[in-house]
N, CA, C and O atoms as a GROMACS GRO file, in nm:
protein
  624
    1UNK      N    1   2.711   6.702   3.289
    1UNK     CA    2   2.790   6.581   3.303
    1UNK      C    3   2.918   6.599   3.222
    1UNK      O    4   2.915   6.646   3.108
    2UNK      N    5   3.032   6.558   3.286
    2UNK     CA    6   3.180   6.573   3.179
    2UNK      C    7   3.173   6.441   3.155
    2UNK      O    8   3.102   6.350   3.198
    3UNK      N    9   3.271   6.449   3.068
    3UNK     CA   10   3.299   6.331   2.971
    3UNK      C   11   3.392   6.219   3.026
    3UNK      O   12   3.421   6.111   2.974
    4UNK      N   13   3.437   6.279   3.160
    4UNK     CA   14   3.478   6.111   3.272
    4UNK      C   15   3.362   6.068   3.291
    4UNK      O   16   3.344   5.947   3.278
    5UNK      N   17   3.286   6.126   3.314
    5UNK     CA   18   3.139   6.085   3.437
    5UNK      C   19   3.029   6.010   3.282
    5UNK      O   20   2.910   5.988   3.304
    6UNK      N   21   3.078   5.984   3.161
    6UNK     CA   22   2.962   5.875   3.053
    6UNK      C   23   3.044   5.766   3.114
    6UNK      O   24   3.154   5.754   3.168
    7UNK      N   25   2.903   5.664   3.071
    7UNK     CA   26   2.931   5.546   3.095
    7UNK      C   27   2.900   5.460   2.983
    7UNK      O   28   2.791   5.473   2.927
    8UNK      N   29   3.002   5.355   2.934
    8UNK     CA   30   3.014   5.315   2.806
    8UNK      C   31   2.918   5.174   2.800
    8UNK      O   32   2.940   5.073   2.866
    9UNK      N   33   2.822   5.190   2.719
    9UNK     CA   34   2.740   5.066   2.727
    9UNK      C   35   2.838   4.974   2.754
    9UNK      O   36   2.835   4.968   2.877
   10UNK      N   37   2.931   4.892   2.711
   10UNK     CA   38   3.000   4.806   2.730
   10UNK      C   39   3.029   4.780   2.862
   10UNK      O   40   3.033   4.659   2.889
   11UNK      N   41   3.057   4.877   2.979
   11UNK     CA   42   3.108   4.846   3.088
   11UNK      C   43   2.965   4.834   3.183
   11UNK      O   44   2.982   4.849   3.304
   12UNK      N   45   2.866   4.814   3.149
   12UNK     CA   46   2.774   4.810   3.217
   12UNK      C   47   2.708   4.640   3.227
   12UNK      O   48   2.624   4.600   3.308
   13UNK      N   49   2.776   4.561   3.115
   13UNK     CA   50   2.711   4.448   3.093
   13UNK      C   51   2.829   4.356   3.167
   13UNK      O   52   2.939   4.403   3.196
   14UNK      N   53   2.805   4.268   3.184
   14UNK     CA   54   2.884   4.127   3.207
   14UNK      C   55   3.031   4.091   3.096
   14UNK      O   56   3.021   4.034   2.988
   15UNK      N   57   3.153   4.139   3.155
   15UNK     CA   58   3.219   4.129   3.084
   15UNK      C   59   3.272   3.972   2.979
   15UNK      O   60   3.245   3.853   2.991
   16UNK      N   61   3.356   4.049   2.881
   16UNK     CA   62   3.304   3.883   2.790
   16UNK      C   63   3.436   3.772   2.848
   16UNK      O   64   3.522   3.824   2.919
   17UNK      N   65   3.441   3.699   2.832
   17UNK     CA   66   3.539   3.590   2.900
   17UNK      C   67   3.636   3.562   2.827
   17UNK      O   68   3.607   3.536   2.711
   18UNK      N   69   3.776   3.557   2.866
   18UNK     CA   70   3.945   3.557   2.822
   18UNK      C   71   3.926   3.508   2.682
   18UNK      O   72   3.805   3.506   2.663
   19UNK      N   73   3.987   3.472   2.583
   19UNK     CA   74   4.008   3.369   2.483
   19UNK      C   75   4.096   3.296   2.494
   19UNK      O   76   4.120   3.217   2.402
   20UNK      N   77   4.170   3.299   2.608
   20UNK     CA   78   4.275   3.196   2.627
   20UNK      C   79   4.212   3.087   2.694
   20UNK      O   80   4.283   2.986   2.691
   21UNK      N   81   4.068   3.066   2.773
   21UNK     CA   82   4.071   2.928   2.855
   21UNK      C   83   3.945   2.910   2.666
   21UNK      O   84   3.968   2.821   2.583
   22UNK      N   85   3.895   2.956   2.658
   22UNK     CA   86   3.811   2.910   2.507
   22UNK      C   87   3.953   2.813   2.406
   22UNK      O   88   3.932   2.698   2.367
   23UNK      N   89   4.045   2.862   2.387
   23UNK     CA   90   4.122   2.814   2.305
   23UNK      C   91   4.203   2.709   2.387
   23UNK      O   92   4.244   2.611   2.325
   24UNK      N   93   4.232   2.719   2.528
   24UNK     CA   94   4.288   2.639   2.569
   24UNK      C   95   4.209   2.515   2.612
   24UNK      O   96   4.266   2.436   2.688
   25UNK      N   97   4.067   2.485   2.566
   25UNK     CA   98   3.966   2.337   2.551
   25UNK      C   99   3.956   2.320   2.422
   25UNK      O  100   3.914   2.206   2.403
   26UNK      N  101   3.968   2.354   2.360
   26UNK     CA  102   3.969   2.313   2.212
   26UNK      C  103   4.061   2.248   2.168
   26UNK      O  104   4.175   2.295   2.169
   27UNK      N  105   4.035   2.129   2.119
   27UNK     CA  106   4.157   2.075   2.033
   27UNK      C  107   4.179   2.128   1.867
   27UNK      O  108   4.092   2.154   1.784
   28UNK      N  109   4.300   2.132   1.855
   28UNK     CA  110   4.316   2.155   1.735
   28UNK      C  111   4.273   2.074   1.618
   28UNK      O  112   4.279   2.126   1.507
   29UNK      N  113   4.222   1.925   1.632
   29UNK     CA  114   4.183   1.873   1.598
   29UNK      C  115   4.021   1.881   1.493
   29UNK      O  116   3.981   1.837   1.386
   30UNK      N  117   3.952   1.996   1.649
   30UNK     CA  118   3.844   1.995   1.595
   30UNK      C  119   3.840   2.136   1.544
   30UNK      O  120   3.723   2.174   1.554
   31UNK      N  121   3.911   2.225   1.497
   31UNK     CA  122   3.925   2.332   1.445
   31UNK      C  123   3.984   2.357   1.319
   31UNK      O  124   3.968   2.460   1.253
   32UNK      N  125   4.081   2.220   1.274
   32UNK     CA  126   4.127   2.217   1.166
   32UNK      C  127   4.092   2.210   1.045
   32UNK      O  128   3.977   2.169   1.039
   33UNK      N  129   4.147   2.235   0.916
   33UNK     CA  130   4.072   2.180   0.804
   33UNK      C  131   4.167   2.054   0.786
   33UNK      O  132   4.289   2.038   0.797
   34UNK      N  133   4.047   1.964   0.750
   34UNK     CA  134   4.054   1.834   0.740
   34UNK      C  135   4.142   1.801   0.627
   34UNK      O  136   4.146   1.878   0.531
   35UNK      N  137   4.234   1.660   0.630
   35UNK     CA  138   4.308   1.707   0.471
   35UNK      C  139   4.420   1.821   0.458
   35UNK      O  140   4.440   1.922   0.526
   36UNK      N  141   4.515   1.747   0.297
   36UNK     CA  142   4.598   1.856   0.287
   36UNK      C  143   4.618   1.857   0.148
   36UNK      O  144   4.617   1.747   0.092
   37UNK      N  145   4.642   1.991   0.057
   37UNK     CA  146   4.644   1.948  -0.040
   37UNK      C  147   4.814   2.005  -0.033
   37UNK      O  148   4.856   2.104   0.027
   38UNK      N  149   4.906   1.888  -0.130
   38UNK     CA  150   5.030   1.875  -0.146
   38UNK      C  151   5.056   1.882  -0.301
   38UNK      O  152   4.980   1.871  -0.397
   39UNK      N  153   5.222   1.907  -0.284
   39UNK     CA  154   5.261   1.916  -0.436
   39UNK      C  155   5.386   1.826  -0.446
   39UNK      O  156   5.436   1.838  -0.334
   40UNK      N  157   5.453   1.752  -0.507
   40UNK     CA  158   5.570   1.717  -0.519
   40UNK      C  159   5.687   1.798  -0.542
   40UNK      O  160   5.660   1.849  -0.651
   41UNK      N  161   5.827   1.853  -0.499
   41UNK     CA  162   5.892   1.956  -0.503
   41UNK      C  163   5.914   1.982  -0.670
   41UNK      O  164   5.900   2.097  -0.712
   42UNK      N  165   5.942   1.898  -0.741
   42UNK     CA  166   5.892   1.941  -0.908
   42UNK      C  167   5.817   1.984  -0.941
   42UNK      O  168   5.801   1.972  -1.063
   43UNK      N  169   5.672   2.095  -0.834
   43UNK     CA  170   5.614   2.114  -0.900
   43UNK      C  171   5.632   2.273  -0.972
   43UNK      O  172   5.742   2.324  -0.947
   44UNK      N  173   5.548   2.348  -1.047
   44UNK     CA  174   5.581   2.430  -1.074
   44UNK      C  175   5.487   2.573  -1.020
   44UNK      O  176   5.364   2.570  -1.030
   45UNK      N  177   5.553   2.687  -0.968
   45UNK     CA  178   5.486   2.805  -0.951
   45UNK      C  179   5.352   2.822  -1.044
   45UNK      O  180   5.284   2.915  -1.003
   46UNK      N  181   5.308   2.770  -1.135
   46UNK     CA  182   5.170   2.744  -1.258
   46UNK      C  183   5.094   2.689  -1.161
   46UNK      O  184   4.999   2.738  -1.100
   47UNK      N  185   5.161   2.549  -1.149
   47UNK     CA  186   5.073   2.392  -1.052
   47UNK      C  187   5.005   2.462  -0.981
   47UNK      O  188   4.889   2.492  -1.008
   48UNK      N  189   5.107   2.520  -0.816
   48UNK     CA  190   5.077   2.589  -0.732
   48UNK      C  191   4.921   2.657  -0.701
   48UNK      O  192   4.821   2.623  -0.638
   49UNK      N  193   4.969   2.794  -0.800
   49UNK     CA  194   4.858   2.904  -0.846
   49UNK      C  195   4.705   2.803  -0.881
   49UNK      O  196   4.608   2.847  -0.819
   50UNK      N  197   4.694   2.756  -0.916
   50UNK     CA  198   4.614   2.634  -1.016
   50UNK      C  199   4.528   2.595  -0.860
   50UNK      O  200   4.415   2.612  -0.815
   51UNK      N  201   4.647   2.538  -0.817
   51UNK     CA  202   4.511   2.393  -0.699
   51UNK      C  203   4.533   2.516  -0.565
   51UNK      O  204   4.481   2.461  -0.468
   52UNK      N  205   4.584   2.652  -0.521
   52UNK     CA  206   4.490   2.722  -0.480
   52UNK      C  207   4.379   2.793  -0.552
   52UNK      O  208   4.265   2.770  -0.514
   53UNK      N  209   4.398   2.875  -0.650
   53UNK     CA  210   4.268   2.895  -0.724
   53UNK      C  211   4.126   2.768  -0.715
   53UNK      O  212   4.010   2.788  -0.680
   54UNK      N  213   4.183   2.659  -0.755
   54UNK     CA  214   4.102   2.569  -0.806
   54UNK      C  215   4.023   2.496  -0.655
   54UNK      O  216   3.904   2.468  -0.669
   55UNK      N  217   4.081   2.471  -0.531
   55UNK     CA  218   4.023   2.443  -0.412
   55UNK      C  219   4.028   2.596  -0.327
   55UNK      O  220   4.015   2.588  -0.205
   56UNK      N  221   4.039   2.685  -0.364
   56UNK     CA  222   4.010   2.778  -0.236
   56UNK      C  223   4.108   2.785  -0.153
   56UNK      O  224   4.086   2.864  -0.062
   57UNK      N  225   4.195   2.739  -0.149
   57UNK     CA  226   4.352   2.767  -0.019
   57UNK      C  227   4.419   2.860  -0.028
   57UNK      O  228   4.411   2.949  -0.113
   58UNK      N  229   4.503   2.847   0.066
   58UNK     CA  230   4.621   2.981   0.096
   58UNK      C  231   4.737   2.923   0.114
   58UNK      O  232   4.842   2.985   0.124
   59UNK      N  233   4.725   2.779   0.121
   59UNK     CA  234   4.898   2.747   0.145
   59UNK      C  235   4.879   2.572   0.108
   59UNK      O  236   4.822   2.480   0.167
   60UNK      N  237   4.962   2.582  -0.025
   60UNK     CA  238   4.998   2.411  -0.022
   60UNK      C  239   5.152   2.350   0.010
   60UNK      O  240   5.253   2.414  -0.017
   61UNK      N  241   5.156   2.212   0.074
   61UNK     CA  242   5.219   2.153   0.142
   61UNK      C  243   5.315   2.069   0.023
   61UNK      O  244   5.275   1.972  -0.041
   62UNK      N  245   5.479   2.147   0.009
   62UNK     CA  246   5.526   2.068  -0.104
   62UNK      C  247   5.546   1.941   0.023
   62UNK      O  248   5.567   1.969   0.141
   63UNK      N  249   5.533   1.773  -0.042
   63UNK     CA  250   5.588   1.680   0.037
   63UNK      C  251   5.651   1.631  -0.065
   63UNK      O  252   5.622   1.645  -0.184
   64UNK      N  253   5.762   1.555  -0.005
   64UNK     CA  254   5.845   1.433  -0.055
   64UNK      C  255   5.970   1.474  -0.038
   64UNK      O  256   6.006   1.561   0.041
   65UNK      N  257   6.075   1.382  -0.150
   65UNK     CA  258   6.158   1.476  -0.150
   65UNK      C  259   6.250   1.473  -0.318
   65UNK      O  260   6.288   1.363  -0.359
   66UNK      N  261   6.265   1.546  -0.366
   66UNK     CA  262   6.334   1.503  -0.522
   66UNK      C  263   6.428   1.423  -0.498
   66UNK      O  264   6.441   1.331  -0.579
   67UNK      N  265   6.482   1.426  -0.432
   67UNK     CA  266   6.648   1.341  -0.436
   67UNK      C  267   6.600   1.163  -0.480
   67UNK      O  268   6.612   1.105  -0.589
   68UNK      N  269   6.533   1.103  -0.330
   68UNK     CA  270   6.553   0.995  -0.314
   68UNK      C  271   6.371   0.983  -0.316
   68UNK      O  272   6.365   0.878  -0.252
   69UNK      N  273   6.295   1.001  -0.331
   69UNK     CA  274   6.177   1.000  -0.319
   69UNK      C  275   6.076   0.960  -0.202
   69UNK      O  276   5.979   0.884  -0.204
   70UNK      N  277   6.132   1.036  -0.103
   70UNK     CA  278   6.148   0.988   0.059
   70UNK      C  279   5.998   1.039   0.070
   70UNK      O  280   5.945   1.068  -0.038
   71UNK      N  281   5.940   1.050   0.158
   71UNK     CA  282   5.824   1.094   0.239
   71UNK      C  283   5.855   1.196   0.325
   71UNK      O  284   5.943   1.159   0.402
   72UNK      N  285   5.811   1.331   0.346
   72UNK     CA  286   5.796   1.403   0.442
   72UNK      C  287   5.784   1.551   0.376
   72UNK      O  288   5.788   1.591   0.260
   73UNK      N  289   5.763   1.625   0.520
   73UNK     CA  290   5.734   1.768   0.495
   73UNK      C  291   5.847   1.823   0.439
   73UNK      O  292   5.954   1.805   0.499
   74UNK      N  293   5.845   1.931   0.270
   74UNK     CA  294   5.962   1.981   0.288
   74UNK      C  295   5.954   2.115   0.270
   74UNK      O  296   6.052   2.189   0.275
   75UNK      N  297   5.822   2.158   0.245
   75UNK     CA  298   5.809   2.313   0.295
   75UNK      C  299   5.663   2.319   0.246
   75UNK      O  300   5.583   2.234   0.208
   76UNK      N  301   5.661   2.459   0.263
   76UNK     CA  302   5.460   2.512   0.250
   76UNK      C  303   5.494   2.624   0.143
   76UNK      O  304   5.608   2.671   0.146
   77UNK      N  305   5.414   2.666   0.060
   77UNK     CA  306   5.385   2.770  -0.084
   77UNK      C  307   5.238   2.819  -0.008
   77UNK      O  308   5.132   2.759  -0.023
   78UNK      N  309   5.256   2.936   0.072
   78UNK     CA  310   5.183   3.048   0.099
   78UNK      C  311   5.098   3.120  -0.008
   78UNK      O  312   5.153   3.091  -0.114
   79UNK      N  313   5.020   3.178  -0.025
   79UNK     CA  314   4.920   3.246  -0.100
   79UNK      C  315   5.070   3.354  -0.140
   79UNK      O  316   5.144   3.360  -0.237
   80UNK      N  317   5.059   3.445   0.027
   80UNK     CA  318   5.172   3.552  -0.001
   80UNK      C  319   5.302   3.494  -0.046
   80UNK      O  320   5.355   3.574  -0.122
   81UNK      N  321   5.384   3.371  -0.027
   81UNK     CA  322   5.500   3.347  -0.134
   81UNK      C  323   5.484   3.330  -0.274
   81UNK      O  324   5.573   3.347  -0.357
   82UNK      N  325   5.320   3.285  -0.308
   82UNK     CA  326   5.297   3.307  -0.432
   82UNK      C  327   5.320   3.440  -0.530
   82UNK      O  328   5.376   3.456  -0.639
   83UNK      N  329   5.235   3.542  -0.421
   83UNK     CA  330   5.252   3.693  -0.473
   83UNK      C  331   5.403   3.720  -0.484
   83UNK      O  332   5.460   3.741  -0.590
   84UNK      N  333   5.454   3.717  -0.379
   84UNK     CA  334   5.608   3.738  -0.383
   84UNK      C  335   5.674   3.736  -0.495
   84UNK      O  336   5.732   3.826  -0.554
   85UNK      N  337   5.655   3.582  -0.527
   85UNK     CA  338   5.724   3.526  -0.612
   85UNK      C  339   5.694   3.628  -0.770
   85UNK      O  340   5.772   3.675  -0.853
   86UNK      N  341   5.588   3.630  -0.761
   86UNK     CA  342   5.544   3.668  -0.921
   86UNK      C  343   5.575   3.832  -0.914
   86UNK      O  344   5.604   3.890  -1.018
   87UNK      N  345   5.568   3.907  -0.783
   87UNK     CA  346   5.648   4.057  -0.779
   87UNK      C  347   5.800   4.065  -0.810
   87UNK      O  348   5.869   4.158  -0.854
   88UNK      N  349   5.833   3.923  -0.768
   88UNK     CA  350   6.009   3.956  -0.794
   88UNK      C  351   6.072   3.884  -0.951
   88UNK      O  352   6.187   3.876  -0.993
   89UNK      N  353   5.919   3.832  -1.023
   89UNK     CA  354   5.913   3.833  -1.137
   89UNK      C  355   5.992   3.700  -1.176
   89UNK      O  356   6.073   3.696  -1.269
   90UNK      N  357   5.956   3.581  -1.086
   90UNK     CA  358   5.997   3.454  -1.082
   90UNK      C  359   5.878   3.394  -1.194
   90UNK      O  360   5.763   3.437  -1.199
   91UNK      N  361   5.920   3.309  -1.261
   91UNK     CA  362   5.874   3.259  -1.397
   91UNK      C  363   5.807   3.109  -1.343
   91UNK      O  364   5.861   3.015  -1.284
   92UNK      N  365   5.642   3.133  -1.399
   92UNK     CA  366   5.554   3.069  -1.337
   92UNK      C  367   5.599   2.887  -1.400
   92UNK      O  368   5.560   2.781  -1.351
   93UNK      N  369   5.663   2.900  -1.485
   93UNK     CA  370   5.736   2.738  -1.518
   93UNK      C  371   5.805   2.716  -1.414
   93UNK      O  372   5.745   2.634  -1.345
   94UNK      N  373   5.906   2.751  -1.364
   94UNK     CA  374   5.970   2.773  -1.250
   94UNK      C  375   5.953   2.664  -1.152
   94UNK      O  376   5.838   2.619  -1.148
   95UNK      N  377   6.057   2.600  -1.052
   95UNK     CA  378   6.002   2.544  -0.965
   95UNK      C  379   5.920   2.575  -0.837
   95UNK      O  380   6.003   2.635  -0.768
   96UNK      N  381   5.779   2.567  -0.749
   96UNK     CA  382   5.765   2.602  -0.679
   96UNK      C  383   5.878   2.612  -0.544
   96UNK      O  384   5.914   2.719  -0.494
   97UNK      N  385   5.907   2.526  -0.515
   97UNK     CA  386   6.001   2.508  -0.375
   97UNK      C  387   6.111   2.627  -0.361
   97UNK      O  388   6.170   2.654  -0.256
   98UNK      N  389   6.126   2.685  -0.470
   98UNK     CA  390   6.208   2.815  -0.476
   98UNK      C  391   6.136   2.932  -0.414
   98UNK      O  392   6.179   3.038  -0.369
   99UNK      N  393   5.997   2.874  -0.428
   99UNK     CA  394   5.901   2.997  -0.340
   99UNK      C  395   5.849   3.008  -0.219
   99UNK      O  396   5.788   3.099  -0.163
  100UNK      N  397   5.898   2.845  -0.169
  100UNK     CA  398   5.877   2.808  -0.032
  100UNK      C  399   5.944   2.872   0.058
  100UNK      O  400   6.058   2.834   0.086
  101UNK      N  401   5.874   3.004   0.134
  101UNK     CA  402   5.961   3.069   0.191
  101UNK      C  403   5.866   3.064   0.379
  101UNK      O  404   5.887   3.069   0.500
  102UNK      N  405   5.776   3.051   0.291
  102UNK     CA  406   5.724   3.025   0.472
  102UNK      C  407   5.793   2.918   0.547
  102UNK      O  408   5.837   2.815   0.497
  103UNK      N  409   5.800   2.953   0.679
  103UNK     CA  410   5.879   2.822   0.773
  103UNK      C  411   5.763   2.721   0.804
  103UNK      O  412   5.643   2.746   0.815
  104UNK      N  413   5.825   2.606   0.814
  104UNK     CA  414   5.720   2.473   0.850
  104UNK      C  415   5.682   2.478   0.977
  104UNK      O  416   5.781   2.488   1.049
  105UNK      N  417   5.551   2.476   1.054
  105UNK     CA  418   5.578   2.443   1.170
  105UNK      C  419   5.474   2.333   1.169
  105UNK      O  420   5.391   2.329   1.078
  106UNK      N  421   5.474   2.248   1.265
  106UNK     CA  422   5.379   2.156   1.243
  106UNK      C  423   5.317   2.132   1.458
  106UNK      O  424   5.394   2.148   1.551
  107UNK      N  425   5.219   2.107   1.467
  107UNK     CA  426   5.119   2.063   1.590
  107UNK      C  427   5.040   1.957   1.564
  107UNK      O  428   4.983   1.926   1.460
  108UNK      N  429   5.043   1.895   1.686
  108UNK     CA  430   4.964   1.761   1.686
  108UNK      C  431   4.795   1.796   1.641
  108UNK      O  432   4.752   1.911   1.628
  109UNK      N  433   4.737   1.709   1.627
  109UNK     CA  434   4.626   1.690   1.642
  109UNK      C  435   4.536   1.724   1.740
  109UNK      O  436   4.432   1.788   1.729
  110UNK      N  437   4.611   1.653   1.879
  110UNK     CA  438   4.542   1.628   2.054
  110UNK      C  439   4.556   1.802   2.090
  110UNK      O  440   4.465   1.857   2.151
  111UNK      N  441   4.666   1.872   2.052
  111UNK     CA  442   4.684   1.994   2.065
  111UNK      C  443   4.576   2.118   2.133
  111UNK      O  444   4.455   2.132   2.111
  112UNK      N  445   4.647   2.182   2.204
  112UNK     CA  446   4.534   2.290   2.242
  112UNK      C  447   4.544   2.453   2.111
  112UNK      O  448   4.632   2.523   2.061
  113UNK      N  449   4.406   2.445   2.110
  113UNK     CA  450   4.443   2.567   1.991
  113UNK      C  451   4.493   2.703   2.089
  113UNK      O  452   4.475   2.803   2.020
  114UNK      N  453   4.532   2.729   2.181
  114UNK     CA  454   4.587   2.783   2.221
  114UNK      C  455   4.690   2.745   2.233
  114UNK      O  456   4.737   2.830   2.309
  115UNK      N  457   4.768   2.674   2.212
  115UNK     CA  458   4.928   2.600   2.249
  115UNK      C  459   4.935   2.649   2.060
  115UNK      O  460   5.037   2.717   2.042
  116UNK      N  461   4.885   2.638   1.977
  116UNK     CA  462   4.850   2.597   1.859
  116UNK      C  463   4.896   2.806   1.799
  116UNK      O  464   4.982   2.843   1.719
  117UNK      N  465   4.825   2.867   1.860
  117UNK     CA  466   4.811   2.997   1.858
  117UNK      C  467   4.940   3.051   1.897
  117UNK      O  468   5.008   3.104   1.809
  118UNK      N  469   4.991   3.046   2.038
  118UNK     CA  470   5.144   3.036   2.054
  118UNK      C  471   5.264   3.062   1.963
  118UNK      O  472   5.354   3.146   1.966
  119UNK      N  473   5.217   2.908   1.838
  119UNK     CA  474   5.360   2.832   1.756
  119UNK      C  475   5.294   2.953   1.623
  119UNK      O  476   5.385   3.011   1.565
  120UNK      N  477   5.160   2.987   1.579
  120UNK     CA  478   5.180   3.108   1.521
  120UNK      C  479   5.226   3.256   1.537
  120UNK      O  480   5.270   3.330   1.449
  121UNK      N  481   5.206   3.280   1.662
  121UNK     CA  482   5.247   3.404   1.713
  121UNK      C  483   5.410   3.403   1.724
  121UNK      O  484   5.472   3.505   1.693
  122UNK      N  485   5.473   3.295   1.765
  122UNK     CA  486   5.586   3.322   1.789
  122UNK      C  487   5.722   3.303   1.641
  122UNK      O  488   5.839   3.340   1.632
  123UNK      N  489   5.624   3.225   1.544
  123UNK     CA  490   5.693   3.188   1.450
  123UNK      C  491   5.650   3.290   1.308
  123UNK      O  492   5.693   3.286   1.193
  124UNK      N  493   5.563   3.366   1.364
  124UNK     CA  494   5.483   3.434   1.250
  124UNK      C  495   5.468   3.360   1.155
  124UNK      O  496   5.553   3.372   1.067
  125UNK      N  497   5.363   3.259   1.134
  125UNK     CA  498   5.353   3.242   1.033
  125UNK      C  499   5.150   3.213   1.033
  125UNK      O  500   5.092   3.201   1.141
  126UNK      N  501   5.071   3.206   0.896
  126UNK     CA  502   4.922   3.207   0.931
  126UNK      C  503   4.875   3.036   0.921
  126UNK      O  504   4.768   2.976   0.929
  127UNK      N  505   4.955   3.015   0.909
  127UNK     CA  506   4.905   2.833   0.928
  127UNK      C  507   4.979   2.713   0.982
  127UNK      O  508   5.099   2.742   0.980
  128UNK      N  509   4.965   2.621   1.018
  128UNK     CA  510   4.991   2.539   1.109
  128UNK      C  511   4.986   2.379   1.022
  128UNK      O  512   4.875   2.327   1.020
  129UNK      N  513   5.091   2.307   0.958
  129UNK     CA  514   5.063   2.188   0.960
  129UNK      C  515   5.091   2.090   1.022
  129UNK      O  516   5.199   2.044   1.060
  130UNK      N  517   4.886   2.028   1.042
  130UNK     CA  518   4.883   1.959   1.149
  130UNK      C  519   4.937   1.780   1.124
  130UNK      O  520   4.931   1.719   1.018
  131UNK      N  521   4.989   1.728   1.260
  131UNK     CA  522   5.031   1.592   1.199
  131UNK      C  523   4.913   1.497   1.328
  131UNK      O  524   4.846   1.529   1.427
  132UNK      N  525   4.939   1.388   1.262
  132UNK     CA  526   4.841   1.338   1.310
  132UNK      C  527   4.929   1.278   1.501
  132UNK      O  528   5.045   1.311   1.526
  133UNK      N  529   4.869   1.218   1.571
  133UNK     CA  530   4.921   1.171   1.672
  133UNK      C  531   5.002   1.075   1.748
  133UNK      O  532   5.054   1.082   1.860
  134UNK      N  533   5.000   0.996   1.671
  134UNK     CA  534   5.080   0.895   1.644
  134UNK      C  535   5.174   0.878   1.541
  134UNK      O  536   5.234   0.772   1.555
  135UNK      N  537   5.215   0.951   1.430
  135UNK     CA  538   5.289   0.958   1.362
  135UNK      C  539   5.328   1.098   1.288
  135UNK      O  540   5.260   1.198   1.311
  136UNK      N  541   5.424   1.104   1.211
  136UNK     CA  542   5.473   1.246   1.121
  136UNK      C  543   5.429   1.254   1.012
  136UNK      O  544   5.496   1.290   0.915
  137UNK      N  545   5.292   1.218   1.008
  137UNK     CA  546   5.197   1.230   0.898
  137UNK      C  547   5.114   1.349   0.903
  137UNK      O  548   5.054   1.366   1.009
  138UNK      N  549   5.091   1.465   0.777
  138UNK     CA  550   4.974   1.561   0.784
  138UNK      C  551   4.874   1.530   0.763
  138UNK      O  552   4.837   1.486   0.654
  139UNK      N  553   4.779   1.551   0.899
  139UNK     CA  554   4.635   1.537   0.853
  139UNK      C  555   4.535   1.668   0.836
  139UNK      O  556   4.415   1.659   0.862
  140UNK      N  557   4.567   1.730   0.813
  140UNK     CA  558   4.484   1.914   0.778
  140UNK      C  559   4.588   2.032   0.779
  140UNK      O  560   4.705   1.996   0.770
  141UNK      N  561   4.565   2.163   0.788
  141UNK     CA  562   4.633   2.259   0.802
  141UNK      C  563   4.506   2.321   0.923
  141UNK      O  564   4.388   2.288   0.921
  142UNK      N  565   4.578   2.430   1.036
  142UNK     CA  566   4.533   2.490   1.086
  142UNK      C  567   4.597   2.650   1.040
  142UNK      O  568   4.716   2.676   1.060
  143UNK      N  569   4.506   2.747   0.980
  143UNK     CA  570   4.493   2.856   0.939
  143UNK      C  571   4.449   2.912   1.055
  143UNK      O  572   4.414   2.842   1.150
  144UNK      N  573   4.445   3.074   1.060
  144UNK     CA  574   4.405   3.177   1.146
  144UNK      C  575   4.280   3.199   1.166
  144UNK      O  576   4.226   3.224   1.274
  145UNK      N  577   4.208   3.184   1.013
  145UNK     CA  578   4.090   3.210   1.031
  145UNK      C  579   4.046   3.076   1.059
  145UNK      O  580   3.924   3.077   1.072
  146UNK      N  581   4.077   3.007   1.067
  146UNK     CA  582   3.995   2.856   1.145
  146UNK      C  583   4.018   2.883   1.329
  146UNK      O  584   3.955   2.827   1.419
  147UNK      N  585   4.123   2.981   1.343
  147UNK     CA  586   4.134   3.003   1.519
  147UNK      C  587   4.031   3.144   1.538
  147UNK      O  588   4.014   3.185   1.652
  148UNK      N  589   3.973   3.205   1.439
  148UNK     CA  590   3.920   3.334   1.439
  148UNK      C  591   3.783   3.204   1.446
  148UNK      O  592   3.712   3.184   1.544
  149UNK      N  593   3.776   3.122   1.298
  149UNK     CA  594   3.597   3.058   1.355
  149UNK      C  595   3.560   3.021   1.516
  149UNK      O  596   3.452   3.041   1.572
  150UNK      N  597   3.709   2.946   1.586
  150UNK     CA  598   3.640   2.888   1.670
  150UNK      C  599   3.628   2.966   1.807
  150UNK      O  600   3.565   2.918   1.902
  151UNK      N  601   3.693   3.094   1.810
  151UNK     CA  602   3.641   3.167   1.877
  151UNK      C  603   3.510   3.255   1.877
  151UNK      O  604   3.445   3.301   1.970
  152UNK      N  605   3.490   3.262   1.725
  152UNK     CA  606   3.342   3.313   1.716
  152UNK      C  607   3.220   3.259   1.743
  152UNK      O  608   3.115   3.319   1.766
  153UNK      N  609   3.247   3.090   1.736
  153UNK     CA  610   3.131   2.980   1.772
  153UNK      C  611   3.172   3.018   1.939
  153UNK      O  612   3.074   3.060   2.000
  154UNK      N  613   3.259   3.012   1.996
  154UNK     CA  614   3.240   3.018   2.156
  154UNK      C  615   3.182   3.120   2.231
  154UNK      O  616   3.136   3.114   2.345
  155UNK      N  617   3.192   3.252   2.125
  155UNK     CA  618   3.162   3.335   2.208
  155UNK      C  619   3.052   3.440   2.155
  155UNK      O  620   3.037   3.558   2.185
  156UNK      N  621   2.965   3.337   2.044
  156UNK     CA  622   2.816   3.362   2.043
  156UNK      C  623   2.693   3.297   2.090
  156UNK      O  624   2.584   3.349   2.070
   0.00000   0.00000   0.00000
């Protein structure tokens, strides 16, 4: 027998099904982590480091705004802008928002995590803050590995 003529266990079984119609029934809603943890733009590269260490995250949500003390998104502090920051030897007193280098993108709630998957792929970035549906409020972050869980629940 040559080595065209094996046949690869894999091609013998029932092939496995797209991940695009799996992600395209899912709401982002139910894939998200619930919640957000935020910082005020005064806070400091220390703060930061601190409430990811201290909850387990990869990216907190500076909101507000220093000027006028407005409400809204005004950037995200990445795990990796953290590292960054402390490689290019930025001083952990320091303000965070100087390290806010990831871009904001934000998706609804009702959202398909495939529509959801898209706004990461095309924006490179590993998380997603989500707003709620009715208003420009965050209600969770959607991370990668929350689009990696919910393909693994579908397709075991």
């Amino acid at each position: 027998m040559t080595d065209d003529m094996l046949v690869s266990p894999a091609s013998t079984t029932t092939p496995e099904p797209s991940t695009q119609p799996v992600l395209a029934l899912r709401p982002v809603s139910e894939a998200m982590h619930p919640g957000v943890i935020t910082c005020h733009p005064g806070a400091t590269l220390r703060d930061v480091a601190r409430m990811m260490a201290n909850v387990g995250i990869h990216a907190v949500v500076v909101w507000g705004d220093e000027e006028d003390d407005s409400e809204g998104v005004w950037g995200i502090v990445s795990d990796l802008d953290l590292v960054t920051a402390a490689a290019r030897g930025e001083q952990l007193a320091g303000p965070a928002v100087g390290a806010a280098r990831t871009e904001v993108v934000t998706v609804r709630g009702r959202a398909s995590l495939l529509h959801a998957a898209h706004l990461m792929e095309q924006h490179g970035v590993t998380h997603l803050v989500v707003l709620a549906d009715d208003r420009d409020r965050p209600i969770g972050i959607l991370s990668t590995l929350d689009v990696a869980r919910a393909l693994a629940r579908a397709t075991s």
